[in-house]
TIGU-628326 format. One record per residue: residue in three letters; x, y negated, z negated of N, C-alpha, C in turn. Coordinates in steps of 0.1 Angstrom, whole numbers, plus 5000, padded with zeros to 4 digits. Layout:
! TIGU-628326
[pt 'ALA',[X,Y,Z],[X,Y,Z],[X,Y,Z]] ...
END
This chain:
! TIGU-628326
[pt 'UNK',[7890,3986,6342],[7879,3977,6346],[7867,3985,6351]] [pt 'UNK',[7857,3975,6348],[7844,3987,6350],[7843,3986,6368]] [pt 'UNK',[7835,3993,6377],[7831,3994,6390],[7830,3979,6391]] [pt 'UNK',[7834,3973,6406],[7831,3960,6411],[7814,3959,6409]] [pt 'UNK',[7809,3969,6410],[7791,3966,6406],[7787,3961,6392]] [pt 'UNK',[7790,3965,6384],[7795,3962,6375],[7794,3949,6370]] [pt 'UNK',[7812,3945,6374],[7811,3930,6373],[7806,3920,6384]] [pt 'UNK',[7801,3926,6395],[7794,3912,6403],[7782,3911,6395]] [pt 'UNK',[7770,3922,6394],[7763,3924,6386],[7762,3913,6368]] [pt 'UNK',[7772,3915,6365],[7776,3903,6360],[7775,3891,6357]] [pt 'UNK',[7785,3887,6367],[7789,3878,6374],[7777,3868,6380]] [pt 'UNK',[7768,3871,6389],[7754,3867,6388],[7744,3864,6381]] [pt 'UNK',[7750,3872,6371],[7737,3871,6358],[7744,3855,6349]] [pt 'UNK',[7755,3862,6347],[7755,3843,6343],[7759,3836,6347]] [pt 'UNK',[7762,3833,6363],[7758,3825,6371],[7744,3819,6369]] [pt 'UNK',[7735,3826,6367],[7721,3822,6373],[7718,3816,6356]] [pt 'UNK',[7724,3825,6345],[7722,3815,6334],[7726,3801,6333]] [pt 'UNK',[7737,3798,6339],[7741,3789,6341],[7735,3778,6347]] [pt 'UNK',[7724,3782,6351],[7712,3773,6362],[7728,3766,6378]] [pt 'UNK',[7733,3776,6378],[7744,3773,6392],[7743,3780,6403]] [pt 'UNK',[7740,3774,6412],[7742,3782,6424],[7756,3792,6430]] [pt 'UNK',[7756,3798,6441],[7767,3802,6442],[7776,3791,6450]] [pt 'UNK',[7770,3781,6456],[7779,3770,6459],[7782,3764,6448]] [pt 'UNK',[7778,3760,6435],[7783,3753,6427],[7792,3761,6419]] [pt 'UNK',[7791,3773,6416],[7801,3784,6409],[7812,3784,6418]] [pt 'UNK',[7816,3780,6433],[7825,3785,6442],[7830,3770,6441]] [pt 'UNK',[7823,3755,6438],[7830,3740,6440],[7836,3742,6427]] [pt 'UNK',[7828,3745,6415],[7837,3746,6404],[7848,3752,6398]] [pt 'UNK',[7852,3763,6407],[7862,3772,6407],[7872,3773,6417]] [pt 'UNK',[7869,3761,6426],[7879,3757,6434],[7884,3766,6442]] [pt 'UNK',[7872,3774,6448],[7879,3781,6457],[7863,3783,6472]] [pt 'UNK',[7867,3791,6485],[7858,3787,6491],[7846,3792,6486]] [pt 'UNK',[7834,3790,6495],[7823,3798,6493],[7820,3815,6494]] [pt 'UNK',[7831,3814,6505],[7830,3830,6513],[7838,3836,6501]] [pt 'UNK',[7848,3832,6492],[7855,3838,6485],[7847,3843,6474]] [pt 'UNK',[7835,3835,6469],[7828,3838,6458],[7825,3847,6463]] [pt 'UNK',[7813,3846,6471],[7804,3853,6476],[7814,3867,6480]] [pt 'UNK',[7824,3872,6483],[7828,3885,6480],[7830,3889,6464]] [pt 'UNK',[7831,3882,6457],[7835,3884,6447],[7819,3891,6439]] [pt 'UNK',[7811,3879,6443],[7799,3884,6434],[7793,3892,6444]] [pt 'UNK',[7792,3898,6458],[7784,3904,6460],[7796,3922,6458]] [pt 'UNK',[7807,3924,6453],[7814,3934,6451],[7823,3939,6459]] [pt 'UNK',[7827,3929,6469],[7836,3931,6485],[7847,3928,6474]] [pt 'UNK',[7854,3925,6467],[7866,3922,6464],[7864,3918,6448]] [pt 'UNK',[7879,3923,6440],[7875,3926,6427],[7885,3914,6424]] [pt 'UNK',[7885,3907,6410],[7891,3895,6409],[7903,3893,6400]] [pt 'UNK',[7913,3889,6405],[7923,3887,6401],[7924,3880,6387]] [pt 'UNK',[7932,3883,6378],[7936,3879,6364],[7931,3861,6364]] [pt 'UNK',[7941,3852,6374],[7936,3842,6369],[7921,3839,6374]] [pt 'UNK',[7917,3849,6384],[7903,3844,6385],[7892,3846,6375]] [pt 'UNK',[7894,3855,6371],[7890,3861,6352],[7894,3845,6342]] [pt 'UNK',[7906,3849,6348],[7903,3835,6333],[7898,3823,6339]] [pt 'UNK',[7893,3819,6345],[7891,3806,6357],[7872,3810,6356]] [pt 'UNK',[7870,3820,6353],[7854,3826,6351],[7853,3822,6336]] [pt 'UNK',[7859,3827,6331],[7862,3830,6310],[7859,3816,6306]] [pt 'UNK',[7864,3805,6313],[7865,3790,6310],[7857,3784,6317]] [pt 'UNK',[7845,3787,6328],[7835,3783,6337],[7825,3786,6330]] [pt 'UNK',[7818,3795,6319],[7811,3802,6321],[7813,3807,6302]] [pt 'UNK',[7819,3801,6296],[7821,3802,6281],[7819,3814,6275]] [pt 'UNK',[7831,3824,6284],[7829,3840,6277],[7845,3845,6278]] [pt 'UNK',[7843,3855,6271],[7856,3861,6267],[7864,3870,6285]] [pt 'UNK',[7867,3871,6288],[7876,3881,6301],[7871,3896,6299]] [pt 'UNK',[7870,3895,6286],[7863,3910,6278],[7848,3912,6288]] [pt 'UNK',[7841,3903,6290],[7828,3903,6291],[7825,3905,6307]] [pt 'UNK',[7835,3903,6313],[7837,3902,6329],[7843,3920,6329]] [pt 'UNK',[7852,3923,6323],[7857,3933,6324],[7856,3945,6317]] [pt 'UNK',[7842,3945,6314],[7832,3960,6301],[7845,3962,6292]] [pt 'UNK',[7853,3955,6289],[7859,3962,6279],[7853,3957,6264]] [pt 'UNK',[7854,3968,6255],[7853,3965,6245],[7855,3970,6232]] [pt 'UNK',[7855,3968,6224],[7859,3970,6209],[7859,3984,6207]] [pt 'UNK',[7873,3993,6199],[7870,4006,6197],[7874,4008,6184]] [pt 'UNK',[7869,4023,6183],[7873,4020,6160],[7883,4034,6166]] [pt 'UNK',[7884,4042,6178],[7891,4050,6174],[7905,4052,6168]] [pt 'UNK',[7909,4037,6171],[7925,4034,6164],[7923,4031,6149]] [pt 'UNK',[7911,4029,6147],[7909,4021,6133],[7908,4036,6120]] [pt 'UNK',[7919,4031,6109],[7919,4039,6098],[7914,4037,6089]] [pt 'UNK',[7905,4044,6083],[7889,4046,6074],[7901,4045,6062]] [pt 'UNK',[7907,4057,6061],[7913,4057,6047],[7922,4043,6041]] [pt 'UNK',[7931,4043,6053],[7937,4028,6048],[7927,4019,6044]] [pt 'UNK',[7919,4013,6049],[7913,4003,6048],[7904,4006,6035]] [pt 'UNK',[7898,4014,6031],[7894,4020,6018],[7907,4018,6004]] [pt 'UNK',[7919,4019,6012],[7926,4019,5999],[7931,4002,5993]] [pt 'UNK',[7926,3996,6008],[7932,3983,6006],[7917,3975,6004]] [pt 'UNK',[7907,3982,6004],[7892,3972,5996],[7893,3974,5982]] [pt 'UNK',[7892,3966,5972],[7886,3966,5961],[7871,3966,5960]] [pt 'UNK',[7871,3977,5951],[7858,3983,5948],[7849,3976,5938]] [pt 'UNK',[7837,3971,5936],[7836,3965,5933],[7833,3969,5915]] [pt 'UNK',[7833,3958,5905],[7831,3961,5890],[7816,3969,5889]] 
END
């Protein structure tokens, strides 16, 4: 996971896209206020279901809370070449 700066950094940003306050991000995620507010200001990093509890608030992948992302270094050039048809 990337630095808690990172994802509060985040975390805020689409918050605020969301036109939500951090009281209404903290009513709709059912948990207190003070709990957000460590969360988004980087006092504490957030637990799996609170990832997915964000992912479903906030209509983004757990990927996007947690910089992970897509890599080709597992991906094989040659296979994938043998299994495209080339065109006429």
């Amino acid at each position: 996971m990337n630095t808690p700066t990172a994802f509060h950094f985040l975390l805020k940003q689409v918050r605020e896209e969301h036109g939500m306050t951090q009281v209404d991000a903290a009513k709709h995620m059912k948990i207190a206020r003070q709990t957000y507010l460590d969360l988004e200001y980087g006092k504490t990093r957030p637990r799996l279901d609170t990832l997915i509890t964000l992912s479903t608030l906030f209509n983004k992948n757990i990927s996007y809370f947690t910089g992970e992302r897509p890599s080709l270094d597992s991906f094989d050039v040659g296979l994938w070449l043998k299994r495209t048809p080339m065109p006429n």
